[in-house]
C-alpha positions as CSV (number, residue, x, y, z in Angstrom):
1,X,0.0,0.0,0.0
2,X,1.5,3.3,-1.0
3,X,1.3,6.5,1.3
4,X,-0.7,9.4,0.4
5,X,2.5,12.4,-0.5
6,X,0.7,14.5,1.9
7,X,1.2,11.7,5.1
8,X,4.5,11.0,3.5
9,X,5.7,14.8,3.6
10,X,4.4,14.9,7.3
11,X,6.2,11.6,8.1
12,X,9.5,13.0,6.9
13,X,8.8,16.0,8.8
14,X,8.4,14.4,11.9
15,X,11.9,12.6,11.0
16,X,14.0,15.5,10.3
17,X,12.6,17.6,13.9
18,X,13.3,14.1,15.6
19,X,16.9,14.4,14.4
20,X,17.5,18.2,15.1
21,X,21.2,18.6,15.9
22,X,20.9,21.1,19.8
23,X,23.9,23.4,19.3
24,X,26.2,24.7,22.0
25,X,28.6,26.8,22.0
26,X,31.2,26.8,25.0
27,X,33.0,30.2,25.3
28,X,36.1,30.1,27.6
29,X,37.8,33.3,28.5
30,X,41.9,33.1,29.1
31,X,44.5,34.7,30.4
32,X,48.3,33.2,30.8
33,X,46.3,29.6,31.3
34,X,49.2,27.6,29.0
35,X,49.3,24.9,31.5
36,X,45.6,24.0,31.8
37,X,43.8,24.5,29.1
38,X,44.6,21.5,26.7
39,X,43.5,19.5,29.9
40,X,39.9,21.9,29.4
41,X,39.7,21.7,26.5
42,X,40.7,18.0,24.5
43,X,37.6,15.7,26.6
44,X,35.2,18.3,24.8
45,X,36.2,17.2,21.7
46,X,34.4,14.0,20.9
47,X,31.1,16.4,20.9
48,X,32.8,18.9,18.1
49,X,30.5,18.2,14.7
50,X,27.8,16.9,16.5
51,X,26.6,20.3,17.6
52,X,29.3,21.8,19.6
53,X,31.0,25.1,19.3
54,X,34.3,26.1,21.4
55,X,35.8,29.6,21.4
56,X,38.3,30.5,23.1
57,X,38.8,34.7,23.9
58,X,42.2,35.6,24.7
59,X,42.3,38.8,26.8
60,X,46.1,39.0,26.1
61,X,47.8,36.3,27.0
62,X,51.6,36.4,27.7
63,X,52.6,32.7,28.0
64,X,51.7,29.8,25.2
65,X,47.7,29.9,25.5
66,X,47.3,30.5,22.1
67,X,50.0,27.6,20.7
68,X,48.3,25.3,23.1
69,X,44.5,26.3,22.5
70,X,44.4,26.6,19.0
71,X,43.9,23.1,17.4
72,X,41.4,22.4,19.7
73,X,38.8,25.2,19.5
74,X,36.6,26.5,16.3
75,X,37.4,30.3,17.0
76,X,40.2,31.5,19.2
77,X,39.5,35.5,19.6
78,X,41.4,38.3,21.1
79,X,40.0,40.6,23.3
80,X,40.5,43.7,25.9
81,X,41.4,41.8,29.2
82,X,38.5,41.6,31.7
83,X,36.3,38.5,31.9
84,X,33.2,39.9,31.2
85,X,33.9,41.7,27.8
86,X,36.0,38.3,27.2
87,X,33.0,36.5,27.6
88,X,30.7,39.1,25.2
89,X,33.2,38.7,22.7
90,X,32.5,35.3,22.7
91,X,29.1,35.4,22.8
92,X,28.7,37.7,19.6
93,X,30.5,35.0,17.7
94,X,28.8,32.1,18.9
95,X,26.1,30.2,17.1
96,X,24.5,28.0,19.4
97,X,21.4,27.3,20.3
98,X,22.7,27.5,23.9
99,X,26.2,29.5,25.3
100,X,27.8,28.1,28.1
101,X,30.7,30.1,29.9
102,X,33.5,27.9,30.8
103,X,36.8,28.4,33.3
104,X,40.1,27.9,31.5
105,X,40.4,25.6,34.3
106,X,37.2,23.4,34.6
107,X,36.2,20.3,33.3
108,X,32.5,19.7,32.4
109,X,30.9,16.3,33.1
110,X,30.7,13.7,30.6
111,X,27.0,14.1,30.7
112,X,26.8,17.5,29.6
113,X,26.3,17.7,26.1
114,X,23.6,14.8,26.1
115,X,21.6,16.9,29.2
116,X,21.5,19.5,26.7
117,X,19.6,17.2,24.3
118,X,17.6,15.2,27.2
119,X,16.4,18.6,28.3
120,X,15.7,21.0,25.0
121,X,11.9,20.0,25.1
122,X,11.2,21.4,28.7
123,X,12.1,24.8,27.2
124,X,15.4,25.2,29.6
125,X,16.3,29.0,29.9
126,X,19.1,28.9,32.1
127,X,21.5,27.1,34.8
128,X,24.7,26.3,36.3
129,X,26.4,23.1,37.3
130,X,27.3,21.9,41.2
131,X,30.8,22.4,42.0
132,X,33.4,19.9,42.8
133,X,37.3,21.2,43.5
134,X,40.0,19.3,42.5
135,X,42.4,19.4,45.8
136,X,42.3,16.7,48.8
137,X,42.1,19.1,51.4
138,X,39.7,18.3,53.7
139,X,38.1,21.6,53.9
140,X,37.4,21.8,50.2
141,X,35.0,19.1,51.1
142,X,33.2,22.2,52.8
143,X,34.0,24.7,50.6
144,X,31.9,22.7,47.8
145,X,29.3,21.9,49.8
146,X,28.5,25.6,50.8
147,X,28.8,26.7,47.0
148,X,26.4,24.4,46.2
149,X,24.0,25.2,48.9
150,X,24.0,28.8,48.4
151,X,23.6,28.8,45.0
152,X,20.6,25.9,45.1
153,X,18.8,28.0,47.4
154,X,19.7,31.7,45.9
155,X,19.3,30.6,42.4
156,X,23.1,33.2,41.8
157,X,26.2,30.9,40.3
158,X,29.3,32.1,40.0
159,X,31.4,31.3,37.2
160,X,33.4,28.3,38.1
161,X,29.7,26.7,37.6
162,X,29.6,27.5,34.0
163,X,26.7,28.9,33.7
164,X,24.6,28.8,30.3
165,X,21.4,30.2,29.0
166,X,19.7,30.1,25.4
167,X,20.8,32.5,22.8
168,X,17.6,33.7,22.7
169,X,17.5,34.6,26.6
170,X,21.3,36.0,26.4
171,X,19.8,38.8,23.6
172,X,17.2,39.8,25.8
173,X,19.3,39.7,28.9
174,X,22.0,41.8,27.0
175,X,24.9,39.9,28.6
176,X,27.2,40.5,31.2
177,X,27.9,43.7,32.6
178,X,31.2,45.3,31.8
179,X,32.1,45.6,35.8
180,X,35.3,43.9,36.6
181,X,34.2,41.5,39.3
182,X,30.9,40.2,40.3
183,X,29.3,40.3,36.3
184,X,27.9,36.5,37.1
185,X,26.3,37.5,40.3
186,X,24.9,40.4,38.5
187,X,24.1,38.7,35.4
188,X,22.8,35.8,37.7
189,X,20.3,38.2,39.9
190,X,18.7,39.6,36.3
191,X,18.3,35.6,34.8
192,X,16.5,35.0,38.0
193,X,13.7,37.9,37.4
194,X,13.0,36.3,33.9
195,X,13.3,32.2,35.3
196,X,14.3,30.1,37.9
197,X,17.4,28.4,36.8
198,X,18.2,24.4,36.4
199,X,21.1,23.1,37.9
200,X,22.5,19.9,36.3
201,X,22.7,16.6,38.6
202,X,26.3,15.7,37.9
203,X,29.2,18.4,39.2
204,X,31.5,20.1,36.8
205,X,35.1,19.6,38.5
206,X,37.3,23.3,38.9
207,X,40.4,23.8,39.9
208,X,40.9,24.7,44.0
209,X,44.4,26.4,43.0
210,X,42.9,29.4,44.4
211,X,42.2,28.3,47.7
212,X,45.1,26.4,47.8
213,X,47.5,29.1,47.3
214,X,46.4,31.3,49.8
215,X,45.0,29.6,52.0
216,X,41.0,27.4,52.3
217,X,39.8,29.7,55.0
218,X,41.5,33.1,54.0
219,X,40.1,32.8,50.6
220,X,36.5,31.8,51.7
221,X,36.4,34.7,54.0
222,X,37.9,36.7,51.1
223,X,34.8,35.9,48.9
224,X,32.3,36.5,51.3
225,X,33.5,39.7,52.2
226,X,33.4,40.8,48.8
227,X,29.8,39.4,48.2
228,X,28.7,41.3,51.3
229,X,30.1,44.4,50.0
230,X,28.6,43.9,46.8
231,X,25.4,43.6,48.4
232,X,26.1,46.8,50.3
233,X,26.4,48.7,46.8
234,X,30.2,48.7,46.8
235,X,31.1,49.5,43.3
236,X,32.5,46.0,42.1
237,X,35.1,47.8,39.8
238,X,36.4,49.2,43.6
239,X,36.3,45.9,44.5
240,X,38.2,44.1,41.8
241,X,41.2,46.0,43.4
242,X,40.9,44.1,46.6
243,X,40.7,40.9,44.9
244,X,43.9,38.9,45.1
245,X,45.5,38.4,41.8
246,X,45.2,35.0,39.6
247,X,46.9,33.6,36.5
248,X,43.2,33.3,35.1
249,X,40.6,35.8,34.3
């Protein structure tokens, strides 16, 4: 029995949204970040033409980033250094469906791509990832633990949770903020007006470098001091200049 061209057009229809390709692109700011970001970058490669995008923005790096980066990404960029306007620079290259913002020093879970795809029919706006750190310490056992409470209950990640949002949301949000600390809190705090965001079930795993260089408990005091004084109204610029300074962005 033959089909009727009309059920047979719909029929192919049906096959070609079944086998829609999700695009992501993953946009990683850099700075001087030669020693970890082959190690960030090569597992995301079994996903590149399937659907994902990598860029990498260079805010003017001074060691091998570039050398190292550049035969794994689709677009390494250069930019003014500051993570935010890193990060936009990305973004208005990117052609994904969804943008995810990625450390230089963070590796996603294996599940993350496939989430994407799992999860494109509930009409996802936004989310982050729980936190894991890489170091033994004890009290990074703590330090993750509090992350991921804070930001489950707040609904605000910071950026070593990646957080991503649909292209569609990042136009109408118009992106981060060009303030030199603080722009995921801030671009976190506007998301959460618009939608309450999704945070994925496996952890992303980031480097604990920070905390491990100067110190668990200084640095978690460090952060919270800064948060409450960006609650205050503190002018994060003003406080960018009482952040400690790191090798990344």
């Amino acid at each position: 029995m033959k089909l009727k061209s009309s059920t047979l057009a719909s029929a192919q229809r049906c096959d070609i949204a079944e086998t829609a390709v999700i695009k992501v692109s993953i946009i990683v700011p850099v700075y001087n970040e030669a020693q970890a970001i082959e190690h960030t970058l090569k597992p995301l490669q079994r996903w590149r033409g399937q659907g994902l995008e990598v860029i990498v923005v260079d805010g003017g790096s001074e060691d091998q980033t570039a050398c190292v980066a550049k035969p794994w990404v689709d677009h390494y960029l250069y930019s003014v250094a500051g993570r935010a306007r890193q990060m936009n620079v990305g973004a208005a290259e990117a052609t994904g469906d969804y943008l995810l913002f990625l450390h230089g020093d963070t590796l996603l879970p294996d599940t993350f791509f496939d989430d994407f795809t799992d999860h494109s029919s509930a009409a996802l706006r936004w989310g982050f990832f729980p936190v894991r750190l890489s170091g033994r310490h004890w009290l990074l056992r703590w330090v993750e633990r509090g992350m991921n409470w804070r930001s489950r209950f707040t609904g605000v990640a910071t950026g070593d949770q990646a957080m991503w949002l649909t292209s569609s949301l990042w136009r109408q949000s118009g992106g981060f903020k060009d303030i030199k600390l603080m722009e995921d809190v801030e671009l976190s705090k506007r998301l959460r007006k618009l939608a309450r965001p999704h945070v994925a079930c496996e952890p992303l795993c980031t480097s604990s470098r920070r905390w491990e260089s100067h110190g668990v408990v200084s640095t978690v005091f460090l952060m919270w001091r800064l948060r409450l004084m960006y609650f205050l109204g503190v002018n994060p610029n003003a406080l960018a200049r009482r952040y400690r300074p790191q090798n990344s962005t």
